[in-house]
C-alpha positions, -999 to +999 in steps of 0.1 A: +024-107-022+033-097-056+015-062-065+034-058-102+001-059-123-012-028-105+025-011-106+027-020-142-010+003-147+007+030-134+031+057-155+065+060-140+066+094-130+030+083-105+050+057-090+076+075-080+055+099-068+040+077-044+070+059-035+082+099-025+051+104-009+049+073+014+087+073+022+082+113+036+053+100+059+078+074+070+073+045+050+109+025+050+107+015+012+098-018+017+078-031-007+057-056+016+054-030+042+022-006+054+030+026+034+007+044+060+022+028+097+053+004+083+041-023+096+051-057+078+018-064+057+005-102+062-028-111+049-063-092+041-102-096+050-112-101+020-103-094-015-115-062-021-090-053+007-064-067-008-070-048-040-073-016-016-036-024-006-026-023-043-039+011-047-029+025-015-002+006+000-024+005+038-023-030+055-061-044+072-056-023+100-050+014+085-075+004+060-101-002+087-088+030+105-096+051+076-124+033+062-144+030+092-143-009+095 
């Protein structure tokens, strides 16, 4: 899963920021990897989903979690 379009939207200083962010909630840094639950991330729903994971970095499963799905 390459997420570089939506990384390359984003100033330097806000991705680091998140990278911060998600490795002090216990995300281990890697980039295919649930930034909420570290799980590895595999596939999506749909594509809005997927485009969810480029924002937030949450596989299907936290993304249903929080979203209500």
């Amino acid at each position: 899963m390459n997420h570089e379009h939506v990384w390359e939207s984003k100033s330097k200083e806000i991705r680091r920021m998140n990278q911060m962010a998600a490795v002090a909630a216990g995300w281990d840094g890697q980039e295919d990897h649930c930034r909420t639950c570290n799980a590895p991330v595999i596939e999506f729903r749909d594509k809005l989903s997927e485009e969810e994971y480029y924002i937030s970095g949450m596989c299907q499963e936290c993304q249903d979690s929080v979203f209500g799905a």
